[in-house]
Structure formats: structure tokens, C-alpha cells
C-alpha beads as a LAMMPS data file, in Angstrom:
LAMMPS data file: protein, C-alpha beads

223 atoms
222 bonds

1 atom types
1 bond types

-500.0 500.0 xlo xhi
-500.0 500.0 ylo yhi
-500.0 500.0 zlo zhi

Masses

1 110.0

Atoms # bond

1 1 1 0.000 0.000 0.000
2 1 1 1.369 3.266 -1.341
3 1 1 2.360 5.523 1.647
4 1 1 0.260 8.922 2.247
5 1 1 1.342 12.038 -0.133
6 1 1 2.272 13.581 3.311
7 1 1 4.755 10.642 4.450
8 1 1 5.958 10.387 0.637
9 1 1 7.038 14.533 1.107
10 1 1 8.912 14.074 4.340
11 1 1 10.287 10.906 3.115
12 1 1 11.822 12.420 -0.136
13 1 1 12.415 15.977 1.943
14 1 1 14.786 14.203 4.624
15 1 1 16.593 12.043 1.688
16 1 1 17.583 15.421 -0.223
17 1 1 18.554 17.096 3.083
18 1 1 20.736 14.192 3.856
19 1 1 22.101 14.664 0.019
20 1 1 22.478 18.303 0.985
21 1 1 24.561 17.770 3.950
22 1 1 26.714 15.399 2.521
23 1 1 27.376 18.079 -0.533
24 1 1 27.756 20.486 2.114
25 1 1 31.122 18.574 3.516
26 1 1 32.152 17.798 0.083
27 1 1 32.210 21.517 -0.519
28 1 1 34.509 22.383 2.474
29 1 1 37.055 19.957 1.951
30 1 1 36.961 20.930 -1.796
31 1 1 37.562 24.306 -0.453
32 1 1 40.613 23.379 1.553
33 1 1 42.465 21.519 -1.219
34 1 1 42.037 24.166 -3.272
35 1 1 43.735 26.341 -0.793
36 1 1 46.001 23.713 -0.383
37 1 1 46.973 23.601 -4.613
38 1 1 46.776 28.064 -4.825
39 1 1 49.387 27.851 -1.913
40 1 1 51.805 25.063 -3.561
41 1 1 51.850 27.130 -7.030
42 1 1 52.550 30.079 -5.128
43 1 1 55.558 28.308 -2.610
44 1 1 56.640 26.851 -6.232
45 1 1 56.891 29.872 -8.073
46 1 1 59.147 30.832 -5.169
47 1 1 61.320 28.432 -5.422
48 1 1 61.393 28.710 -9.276
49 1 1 62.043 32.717 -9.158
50 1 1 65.261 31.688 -6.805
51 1 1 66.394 29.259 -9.082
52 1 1 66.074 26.001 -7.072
53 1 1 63.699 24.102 -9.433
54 1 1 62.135 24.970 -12.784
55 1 1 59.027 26.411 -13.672
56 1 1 57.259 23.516 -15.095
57 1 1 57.020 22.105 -11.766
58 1 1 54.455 25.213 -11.188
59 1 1 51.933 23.008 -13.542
60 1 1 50.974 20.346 -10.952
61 1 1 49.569 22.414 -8.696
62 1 1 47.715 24.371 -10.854
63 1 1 46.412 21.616 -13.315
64 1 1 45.029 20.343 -9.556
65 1 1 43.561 23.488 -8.926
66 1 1 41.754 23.562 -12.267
67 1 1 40.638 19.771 -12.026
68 1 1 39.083 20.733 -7.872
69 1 1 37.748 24.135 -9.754
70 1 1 35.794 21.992 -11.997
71 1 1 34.900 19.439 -9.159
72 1 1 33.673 21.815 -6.791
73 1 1 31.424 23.485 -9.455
74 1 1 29.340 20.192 -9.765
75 1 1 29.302 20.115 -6.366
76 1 1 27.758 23.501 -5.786
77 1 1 25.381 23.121 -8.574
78 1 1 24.110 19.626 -7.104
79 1 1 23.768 21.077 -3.638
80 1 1 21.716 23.889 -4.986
81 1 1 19.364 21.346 -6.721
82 1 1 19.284 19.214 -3.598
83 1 1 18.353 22.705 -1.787
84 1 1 15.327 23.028 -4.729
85 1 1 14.242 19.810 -4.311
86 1 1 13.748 20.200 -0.334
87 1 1 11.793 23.700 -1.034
88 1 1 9.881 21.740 -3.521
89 1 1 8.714 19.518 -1.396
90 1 1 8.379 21.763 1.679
91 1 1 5.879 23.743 -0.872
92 1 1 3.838 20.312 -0.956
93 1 1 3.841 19.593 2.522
94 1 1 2.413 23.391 3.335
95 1 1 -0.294 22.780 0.959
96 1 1 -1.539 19.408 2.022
97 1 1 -1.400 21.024 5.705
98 1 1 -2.809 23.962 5.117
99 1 1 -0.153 25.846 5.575
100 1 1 0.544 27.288 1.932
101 1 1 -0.936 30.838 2.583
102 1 1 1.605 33.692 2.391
103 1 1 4.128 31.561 1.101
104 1 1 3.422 31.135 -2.872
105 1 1 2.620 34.071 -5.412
106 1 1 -0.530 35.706 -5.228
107 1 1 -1.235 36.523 -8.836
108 1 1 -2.361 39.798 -7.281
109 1 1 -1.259 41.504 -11.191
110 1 1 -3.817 39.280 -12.890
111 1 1 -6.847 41.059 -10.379
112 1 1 -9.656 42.096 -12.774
113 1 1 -12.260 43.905 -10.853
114 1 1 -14.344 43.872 -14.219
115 1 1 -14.370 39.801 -13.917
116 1 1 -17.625 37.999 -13.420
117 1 1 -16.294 35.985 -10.534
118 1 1 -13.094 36.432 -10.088
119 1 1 -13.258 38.452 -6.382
120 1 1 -16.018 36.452 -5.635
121 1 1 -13.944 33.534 -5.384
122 1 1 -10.854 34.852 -4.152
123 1 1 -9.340 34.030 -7.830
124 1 1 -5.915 36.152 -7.107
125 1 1 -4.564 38.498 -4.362
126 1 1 -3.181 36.761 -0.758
127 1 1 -4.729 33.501 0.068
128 1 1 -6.162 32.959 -2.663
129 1 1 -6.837 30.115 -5.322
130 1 1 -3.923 31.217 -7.449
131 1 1 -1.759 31.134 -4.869
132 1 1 -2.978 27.449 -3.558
133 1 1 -2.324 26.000 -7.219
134 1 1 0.505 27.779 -8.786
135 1 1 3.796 25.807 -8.895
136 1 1 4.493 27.642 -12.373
137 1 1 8.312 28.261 -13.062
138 1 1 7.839 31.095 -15.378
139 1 1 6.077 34.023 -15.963
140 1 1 4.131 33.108 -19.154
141 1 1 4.087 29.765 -16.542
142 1 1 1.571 32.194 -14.270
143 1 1 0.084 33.437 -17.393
144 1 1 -1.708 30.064 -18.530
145 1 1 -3.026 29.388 -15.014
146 1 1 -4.698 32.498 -14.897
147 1 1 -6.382 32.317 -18.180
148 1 1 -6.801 28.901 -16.607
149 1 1 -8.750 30.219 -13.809
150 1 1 -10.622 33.317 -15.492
151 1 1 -11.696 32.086 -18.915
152 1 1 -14.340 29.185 -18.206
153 1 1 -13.339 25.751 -20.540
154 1 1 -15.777 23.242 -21.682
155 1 1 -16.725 20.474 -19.540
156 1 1 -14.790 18.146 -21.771
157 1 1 -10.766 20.142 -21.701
158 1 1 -11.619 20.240 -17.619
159 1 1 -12.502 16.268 -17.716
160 1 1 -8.967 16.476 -19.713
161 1 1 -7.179 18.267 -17.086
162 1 1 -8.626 16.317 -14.098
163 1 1 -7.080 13.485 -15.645
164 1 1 -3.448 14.703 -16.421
165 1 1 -3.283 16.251 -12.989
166 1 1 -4.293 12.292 -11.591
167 1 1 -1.862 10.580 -14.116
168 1 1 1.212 13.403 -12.563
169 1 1 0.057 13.024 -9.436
170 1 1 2.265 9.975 -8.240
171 1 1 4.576 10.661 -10.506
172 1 1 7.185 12.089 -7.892
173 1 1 10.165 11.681 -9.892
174 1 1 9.191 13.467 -12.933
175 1 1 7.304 16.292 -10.698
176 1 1 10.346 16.852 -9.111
177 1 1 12.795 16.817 -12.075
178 1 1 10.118 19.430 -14.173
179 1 1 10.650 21.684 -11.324
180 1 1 13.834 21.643 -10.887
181 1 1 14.237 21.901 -14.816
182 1 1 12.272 24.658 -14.187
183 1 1 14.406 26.563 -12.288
184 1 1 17.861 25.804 -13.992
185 1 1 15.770 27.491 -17.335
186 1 1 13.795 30.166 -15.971
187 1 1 16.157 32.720 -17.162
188 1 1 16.177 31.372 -20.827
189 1 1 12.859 30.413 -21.020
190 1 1 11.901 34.170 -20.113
191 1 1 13.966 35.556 -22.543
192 1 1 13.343 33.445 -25.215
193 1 1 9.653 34.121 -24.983
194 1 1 9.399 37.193 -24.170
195 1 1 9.559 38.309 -27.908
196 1 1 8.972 37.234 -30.855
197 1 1 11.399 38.000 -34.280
198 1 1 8.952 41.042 -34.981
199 1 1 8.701 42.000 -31.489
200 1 1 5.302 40.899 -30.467
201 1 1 4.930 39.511 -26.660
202 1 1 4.458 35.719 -26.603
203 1 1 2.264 33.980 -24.438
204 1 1 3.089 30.704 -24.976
205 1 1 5.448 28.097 -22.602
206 1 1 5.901 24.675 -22.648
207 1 1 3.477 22.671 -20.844
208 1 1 6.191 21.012 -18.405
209 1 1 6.843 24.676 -17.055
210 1 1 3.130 26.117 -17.214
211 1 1 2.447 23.162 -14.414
212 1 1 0.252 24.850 -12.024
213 1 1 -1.691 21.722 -10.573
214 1 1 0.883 18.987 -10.574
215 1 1 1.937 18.977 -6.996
216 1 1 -1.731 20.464 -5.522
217 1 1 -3.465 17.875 -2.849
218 1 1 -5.808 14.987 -4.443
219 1 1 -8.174 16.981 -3.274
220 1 1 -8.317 20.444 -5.677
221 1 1 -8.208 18.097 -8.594
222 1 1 -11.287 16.376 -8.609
223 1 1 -13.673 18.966 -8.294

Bonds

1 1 1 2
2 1 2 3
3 1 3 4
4 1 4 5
5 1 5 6
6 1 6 7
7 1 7 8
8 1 8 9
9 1 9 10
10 1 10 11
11 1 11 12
12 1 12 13
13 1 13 14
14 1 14 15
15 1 15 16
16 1 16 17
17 1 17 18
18 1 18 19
19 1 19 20
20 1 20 21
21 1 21 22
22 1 22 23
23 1 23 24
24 1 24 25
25 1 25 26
26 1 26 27
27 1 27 28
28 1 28 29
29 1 29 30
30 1 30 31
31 1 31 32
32 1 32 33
33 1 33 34
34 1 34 35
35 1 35 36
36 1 36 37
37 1 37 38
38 1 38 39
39 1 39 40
40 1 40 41
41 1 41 42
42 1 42 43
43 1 43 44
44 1 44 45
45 1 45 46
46 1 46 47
47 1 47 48
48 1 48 49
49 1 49 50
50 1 50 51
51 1 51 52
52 1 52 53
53 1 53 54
54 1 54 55
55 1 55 56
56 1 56 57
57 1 57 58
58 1 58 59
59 1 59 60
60 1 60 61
61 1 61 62
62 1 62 63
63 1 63 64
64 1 64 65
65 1 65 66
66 1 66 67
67 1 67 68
68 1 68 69
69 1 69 70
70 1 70 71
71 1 71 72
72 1 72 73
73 1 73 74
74 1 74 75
75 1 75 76
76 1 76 77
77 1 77 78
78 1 78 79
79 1 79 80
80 1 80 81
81 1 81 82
82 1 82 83
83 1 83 84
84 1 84 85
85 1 85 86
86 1 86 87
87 1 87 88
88 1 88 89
89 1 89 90
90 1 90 91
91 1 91 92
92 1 92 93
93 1 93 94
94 1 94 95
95 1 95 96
96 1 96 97
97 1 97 98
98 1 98 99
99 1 99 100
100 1 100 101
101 1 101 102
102 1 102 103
103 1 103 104
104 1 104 105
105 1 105 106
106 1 106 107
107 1 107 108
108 1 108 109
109 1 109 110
110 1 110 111
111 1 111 112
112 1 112 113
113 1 113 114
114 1 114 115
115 1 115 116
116 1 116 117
117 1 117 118
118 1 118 119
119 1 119 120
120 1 120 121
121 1 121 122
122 1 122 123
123 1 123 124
124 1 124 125
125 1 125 126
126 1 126 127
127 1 127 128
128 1 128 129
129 1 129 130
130 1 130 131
131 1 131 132
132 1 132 133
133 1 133 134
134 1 134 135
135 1 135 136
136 1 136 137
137 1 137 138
138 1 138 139
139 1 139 140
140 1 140 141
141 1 141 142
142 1 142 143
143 1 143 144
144 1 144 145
145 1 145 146
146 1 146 147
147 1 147 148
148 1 148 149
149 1 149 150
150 1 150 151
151 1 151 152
152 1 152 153
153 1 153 154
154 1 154 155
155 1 155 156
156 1 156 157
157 1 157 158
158 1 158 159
159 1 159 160
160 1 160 161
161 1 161 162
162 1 162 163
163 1 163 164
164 1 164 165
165 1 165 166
166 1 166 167
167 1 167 168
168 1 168 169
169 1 169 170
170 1 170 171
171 1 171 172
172 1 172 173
173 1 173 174
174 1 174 175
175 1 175 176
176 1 176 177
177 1 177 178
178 1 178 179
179 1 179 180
180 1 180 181
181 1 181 182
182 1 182 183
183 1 183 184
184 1 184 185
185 1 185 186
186 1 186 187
187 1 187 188
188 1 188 189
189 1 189 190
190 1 190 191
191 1 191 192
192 1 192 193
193 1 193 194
194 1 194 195
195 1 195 196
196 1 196 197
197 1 197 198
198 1 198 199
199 1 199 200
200 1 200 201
201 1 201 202
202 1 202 203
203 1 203 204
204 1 204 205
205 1 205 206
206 1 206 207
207 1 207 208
208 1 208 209
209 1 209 210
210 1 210 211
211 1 211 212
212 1 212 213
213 1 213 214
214 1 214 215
215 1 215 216
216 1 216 217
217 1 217 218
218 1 218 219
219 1 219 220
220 1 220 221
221 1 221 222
222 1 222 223
């Protein structure tokens, strides 16, 4: 029997801390060797000014220092995704208990007081249904959940929906890896769409970056 959504969050929240931590001590003693290699070359090309060895010996130390460069770059980068993943999750957990209000964005620039129902039903603005469901990565990401949750669809694109959001739902894996996709491309993505060769706003973005319902509780997808 499949743990609860709840358990599966702490679960996956504790592994990436653990990750983080680990990453965390990698990155110190990365730190210290490359101290360690900077100081060498320097004491080397000492030694090599004076005359008492030559100057290729200067190479070793800094072809180390270039190879723990490199090393502790991945090493960063996968501790910041290990940080993303916890937040993602985190995100999940204050949803399901009901702690997701003032943490998310409010879609408070998408308020329309013109809109048949939109203040009604607390649409955008703090604690609202916007900020419940949005996950999106991107601006135009934002965009699409708000003409999501303004323009009215028929019966048959929700019945659509309902079912995408239940086939992501338990996919963990691939939620996680969209978002964190999401974040490593935000910046291109933006730019990228943000005009088009004549210079006409876009409003398209790929559906695995639009997500807005993909990690909201069983329970906002089935109504």
C-alpha cells in the first residue's frame, strides 16, 4: 500500500537534506584543497624565481587546482538542486497542511475587478486560489493558469485536465525533475519568450513549465 502524499514529502524531503549535507562537507574539503593547490603554485613559483627548481614544476599544482575548480562546481550546482528539491517539497507539505498561505505568489497583477467571478472567489490576491495551485516556473508559466482560472473551458478540456493532474500526481520523480528543470531554465525560457522575431509579446510556454496543478493535494483536482 502506497504511503500517504504527506509521508511520501517528508520521506523524499529528509533524503535530499541528507544529500544536501553530505554536498555540504564535500564543498569544504573541496575548499581546503584548493587552498592547499593556490598555496603550492605560489611556494613553487618561489622556489622557481630563486632558481632552485624549474618552472614547469608550477603546472601540478595548478592543473590540480583547475581539475578541484571543476569538481567543486558540480558540487555547488548539485547542492543547490538538492536545496530546490527540499523547497519543492516543503511547498507540498504546506499545501496538504494547510499551511501554503503567504508563502506562494498571489497573482495579485492578474486582479480584474471587471471579472464575473473572479473576487467572488478569491481568484488572485493573498490567500487565494492562485496562490494554492501555482507551482508555475515562469512568468508566461503564471500566465496560462490564470487564463486557466478566469476564462471558463468546456466540460470536456476540464474532464482532460482532471485526468493529467491524476496521471502526474504519483509521478514524484518526474514532478520533481520538471521543477527543478524549471528553475535551472527560468532565465532562458523568459527571454526566449518574451519576444517574438517582430517584437510581439508571446504567451506561450511549454506545458512542463506552465504546471500549475501537478503537486496540488488529491483533493483540488477532482472537483
Amino acid at each position: 500500500m502506497p504511503l500517504p502524499p504527506a509521508d511520501q514529502y517528508r520521506a523524499r524531503a529528509e533524503a535530499r537534506q541528507a544529500t544536501r549535507d553530505a554536498l555540504n562537507r564535500q564543498d569544504l574539503r573541496l575548499s581546503q584543497l584548493r587552498l592547499v593547490a593556490f598555496g603550492s603554485a605560489v611556494a613553487l613559483g618561489v622556489f622557481a624565481a630563486r632558481g632552485a627548481l624549474a618552472y614547469w614544476w608550477i603546472a601540478l599544482p595548478v592543473a590540480a587546482f583547475i581539475l578541484l575548480v571543476t569538481r567543486h562546481d558540480v558540487a555547488i550546482r548539485a547542492r543547490d538542486r538538492a536545496t530546490r528539491a527540499i523547497q519543492f517539497y516543503e511547498r507540498g507539505l504546506a499545501r496538504l497542511e494547510d499551511r501554503w498561505i503567504g508563502t506562494g505568489e498571489t497573482g495579485e497583477r492578474f486582479k480584474d475587478d471587471a471579472h464575473l467571478y473572479a473576487n467572488d472567489l478569491d481568484l488572485f490576491g493573498p490567500a487565494s486560489l492562485f496562490e494554492l495551485l501555482s507551482v508555475a516556473r515562469t512568468r508566461p508559466g503564471e500566465e496560462m493558469l490564470a487564463r486557466w482560472l478566469k476564462d471558463p473551458a468546456p466540460a470536456a478540456e476540464i474532464l482532460v485536465r482532471q485526468d493529467a493532474v491524476r496521471e502526474l500526481a504519483p509521478l514524484l520523480d518526474l514532478r520533481e525533475a520538471l521543477s527543478l528543470a524549471g528553475d535551472d531554465v527560468r532565465a532562458g525560457v523568459e527571454g526566449e519568450l518574451a519576444r517574438d522575431p517582430d517584437g510581439r509579446a508571446r504567451n506561450r510556454e511549454p506545458a512542463c513549465l506552465s504546471g500549475s496543478a501537478g503537486q496540488a493535494p488529491a483533493r483540488t483536482t477532482t472537483r
